[in-house]
N, CA and C atoms as a LAMMPS dump frame, in Angstrom:
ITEM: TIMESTEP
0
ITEM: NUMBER OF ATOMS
255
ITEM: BOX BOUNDS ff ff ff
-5.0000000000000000e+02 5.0000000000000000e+02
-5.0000000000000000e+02 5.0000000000000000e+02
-5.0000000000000000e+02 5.0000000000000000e+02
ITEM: ATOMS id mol type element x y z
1 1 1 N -3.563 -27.229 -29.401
2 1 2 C -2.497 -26.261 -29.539
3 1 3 C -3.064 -24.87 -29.799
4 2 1 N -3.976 -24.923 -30.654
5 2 2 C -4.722 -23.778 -31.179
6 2 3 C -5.353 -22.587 -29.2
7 3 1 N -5.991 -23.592 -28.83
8 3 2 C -6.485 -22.897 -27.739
9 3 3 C -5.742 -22.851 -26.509
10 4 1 N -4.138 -22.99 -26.517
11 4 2 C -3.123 -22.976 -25.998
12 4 3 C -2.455 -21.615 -26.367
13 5 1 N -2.674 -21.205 -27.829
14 5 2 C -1.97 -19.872 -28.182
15 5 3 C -3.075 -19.156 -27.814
16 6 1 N -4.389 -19.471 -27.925
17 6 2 C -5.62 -18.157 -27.625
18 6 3 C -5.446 -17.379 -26.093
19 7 1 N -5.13 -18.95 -25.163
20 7 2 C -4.915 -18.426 -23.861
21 7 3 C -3.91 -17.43 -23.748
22 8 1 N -2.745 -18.007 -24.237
23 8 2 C -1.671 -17.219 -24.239
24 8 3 C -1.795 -15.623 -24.825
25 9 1 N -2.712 -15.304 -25.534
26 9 2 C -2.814 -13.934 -26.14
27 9 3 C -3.898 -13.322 -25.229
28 10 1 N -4.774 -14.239 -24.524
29 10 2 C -5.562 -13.181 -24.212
30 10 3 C -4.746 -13.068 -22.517
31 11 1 N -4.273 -13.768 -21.562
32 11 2 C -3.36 -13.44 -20.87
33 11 3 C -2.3 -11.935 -21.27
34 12 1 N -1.926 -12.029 -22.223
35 12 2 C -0.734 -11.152 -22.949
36 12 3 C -1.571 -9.471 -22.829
37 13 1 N -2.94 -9.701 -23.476
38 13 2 C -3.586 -9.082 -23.816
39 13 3 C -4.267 -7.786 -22.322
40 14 1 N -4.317 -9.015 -21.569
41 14 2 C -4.752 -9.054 -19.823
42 14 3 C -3.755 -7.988 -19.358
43 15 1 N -2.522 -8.526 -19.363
44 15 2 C -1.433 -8.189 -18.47
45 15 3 C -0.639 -6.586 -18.97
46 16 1 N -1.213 -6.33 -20.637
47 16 2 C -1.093 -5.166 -20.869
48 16 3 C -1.778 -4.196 -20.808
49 17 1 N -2.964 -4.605 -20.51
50 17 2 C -4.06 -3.78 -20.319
51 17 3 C -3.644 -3.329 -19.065
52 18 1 N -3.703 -3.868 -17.934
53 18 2 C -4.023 -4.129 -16.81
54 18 3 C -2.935 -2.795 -16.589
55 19 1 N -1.391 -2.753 -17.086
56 19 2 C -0.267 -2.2 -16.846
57 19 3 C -0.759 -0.99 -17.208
58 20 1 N -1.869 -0.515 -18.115
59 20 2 C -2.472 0.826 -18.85
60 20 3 C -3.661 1.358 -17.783
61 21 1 N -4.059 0.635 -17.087
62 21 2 C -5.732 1.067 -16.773
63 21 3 C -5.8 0.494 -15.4
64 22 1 N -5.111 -0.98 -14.845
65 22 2 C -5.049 -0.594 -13.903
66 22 3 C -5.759 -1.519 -13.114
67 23 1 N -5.694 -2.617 -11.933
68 23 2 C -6.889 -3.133 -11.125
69 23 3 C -6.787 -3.005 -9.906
70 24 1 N -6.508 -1.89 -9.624
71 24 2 C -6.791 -1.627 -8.268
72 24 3 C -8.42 -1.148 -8.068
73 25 1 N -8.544 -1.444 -6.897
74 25 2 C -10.266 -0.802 -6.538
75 25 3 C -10.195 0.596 -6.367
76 26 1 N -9.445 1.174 -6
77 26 2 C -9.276 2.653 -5.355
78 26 3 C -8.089 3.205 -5.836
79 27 1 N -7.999 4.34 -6.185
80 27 2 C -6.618 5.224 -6.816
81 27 3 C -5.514 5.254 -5.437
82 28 1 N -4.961 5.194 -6.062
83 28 2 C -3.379 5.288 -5.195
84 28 3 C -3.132 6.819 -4.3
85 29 1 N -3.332 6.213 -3.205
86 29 2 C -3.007 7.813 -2.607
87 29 3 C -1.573 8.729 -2.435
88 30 1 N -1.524 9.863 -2.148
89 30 2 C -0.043 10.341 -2.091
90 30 3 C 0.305 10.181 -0.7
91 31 1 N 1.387 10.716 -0.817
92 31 2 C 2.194 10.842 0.454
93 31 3 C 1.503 12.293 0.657
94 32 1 N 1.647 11.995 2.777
95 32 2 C 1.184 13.056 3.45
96 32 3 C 2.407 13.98 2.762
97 33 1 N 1.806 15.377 2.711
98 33 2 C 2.952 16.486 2.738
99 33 3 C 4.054 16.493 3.843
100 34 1 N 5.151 15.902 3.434
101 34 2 C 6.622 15.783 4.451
102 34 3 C 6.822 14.555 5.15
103 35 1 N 6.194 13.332 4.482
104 35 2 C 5.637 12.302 5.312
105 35 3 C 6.805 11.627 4.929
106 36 1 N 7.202 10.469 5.36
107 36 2 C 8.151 9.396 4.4
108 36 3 C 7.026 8.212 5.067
109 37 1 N 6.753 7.099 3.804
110 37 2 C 5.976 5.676 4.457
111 37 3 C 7.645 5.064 4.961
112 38 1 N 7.319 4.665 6.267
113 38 2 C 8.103 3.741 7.112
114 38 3 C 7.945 1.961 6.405
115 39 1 N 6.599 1.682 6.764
116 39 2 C 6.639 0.474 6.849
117 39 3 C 4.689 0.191 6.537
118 40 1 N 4.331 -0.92 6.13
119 40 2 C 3.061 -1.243 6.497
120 40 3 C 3.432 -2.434 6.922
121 41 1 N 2.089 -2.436 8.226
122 41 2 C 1.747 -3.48 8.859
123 41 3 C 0.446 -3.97 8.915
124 42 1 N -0.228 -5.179 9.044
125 42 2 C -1.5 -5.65 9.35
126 42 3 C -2.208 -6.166 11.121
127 43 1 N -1.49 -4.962 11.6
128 43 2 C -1.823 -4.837 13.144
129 43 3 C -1.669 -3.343 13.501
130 44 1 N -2.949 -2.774 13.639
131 44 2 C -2.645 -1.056 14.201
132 44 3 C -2.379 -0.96 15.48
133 45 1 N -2.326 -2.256 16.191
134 45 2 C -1.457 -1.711 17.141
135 45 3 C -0.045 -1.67 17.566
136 46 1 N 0.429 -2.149 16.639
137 46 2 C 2.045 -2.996 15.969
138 46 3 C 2.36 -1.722 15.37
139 47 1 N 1.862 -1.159 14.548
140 47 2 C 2.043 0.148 13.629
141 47 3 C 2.237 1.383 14.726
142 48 1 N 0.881 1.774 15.823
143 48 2 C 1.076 2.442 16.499
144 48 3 C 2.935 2.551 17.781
145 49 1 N 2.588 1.582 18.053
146 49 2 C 3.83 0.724 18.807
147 49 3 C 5.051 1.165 18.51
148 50 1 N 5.207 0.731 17.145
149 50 2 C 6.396 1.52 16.331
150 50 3 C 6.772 2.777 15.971
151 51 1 N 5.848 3.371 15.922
152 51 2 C 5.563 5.263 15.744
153 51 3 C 6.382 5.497 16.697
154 52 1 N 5.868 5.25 17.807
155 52 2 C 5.738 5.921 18.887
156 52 3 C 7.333 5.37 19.638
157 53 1 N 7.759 4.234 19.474
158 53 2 C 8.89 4.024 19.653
159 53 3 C 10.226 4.877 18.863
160 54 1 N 9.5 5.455 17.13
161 54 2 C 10.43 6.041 16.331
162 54 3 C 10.46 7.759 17.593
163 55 1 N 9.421 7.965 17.851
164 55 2 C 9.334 8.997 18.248
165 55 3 C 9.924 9.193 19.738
166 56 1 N 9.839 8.388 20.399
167 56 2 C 11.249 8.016 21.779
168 56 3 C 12.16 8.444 21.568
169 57 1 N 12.967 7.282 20.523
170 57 2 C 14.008 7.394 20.366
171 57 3 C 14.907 8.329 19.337
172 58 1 N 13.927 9.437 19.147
173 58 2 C 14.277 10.845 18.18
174 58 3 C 14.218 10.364 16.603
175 59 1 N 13.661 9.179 15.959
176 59 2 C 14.067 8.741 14.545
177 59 3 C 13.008 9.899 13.813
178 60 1 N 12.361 10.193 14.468
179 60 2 C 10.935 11.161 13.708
180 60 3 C 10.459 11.745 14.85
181 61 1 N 9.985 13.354 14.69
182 61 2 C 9.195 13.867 15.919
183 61 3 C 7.33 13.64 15.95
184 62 1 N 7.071 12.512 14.709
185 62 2 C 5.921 12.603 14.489
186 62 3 C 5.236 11.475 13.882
187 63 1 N 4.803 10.813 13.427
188 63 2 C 3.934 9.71 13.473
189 63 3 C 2.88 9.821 12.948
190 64 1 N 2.159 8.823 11.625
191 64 2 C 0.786 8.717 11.698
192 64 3 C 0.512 7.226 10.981
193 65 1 N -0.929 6.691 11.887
194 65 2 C -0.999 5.129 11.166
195 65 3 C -2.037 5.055 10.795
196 66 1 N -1.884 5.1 9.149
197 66 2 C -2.978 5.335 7.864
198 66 3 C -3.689 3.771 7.537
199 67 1 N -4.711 3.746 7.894
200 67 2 C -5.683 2.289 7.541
201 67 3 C -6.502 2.465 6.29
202 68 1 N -6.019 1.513 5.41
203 68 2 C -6.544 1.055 4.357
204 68 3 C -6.881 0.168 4
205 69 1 N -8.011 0.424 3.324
206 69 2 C -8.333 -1.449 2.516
207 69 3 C -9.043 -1.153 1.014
208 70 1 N -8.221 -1.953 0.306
209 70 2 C -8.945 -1.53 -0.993
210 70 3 C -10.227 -2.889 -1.014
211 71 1 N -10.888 -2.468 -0.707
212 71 2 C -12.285 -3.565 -1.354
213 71 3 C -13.109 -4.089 0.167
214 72 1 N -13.979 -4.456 -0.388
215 72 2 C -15.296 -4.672 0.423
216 72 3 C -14.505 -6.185 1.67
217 73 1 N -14.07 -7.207 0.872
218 73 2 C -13.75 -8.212 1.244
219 73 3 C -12.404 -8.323 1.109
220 74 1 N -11.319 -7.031 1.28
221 74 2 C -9.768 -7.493 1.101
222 74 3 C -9.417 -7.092 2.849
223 75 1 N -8.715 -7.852 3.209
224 75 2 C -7.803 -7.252 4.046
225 75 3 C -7.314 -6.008 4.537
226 76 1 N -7.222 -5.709 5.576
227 76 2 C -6.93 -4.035 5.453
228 76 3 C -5.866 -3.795 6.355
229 77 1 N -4.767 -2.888 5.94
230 77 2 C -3.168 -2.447 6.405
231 77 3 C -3.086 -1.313 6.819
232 78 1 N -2.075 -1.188 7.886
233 78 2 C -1.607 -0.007 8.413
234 78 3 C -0.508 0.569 7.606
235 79 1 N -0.701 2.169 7.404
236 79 2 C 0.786 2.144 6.961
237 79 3 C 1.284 3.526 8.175
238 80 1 N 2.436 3.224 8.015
239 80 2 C 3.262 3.772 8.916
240 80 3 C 3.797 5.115 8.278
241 81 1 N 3.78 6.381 8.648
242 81 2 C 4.061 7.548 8.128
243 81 3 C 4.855 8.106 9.26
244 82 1 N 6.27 9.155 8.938
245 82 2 C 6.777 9.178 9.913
246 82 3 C 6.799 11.132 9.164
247 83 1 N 7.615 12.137 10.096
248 83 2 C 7.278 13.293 9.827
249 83 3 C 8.496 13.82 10.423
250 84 1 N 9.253 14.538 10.039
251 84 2 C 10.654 15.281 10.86
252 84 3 C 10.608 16.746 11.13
253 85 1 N 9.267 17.141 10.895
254 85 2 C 8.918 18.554 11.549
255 85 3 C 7.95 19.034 12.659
């Protein structure tokens, strides 16, 4: 029981920290100046695809597909930025 409450505090302990300081690999970037994020996807050419379809059909005159990956070995996403100027 004893090392049932230890877990439990240092979890507790974990999850408040974490909410203070943080585990991401890389700081959080901003939004482009005038940008709105649309959507992320894990296909840049799915991302591109869609831009460019917003931009057809007048939803945005502008488009950009931002690739990221936080870490050596994570996965890496498109995000979709759209622009009305």
């Amino acid at each position: 029981m004893r090392g049932r409450r230890w877990a439990t505090l240092v979890t507790a302990v974990a999850l408040a920290l974490g909410g203070l300081v943080g585990f991401s690999a890389a700081p959080a970037a901003a939004d482009p100046p005038g940008g709105t994020l649309r959507n992320v996807y894990s296909d840049g050419q799915f991302c591109n695809s869609y831009g460019s379809e917003g931009v057809r059909t007048g939803l945005w005159s502008r488009y950009y597909c931002e690739y990221r990956q936080y870490g050596p070995n994570a996965p890496g996403f498109y995000f979709l930025w759209s622009f009305t100027s």
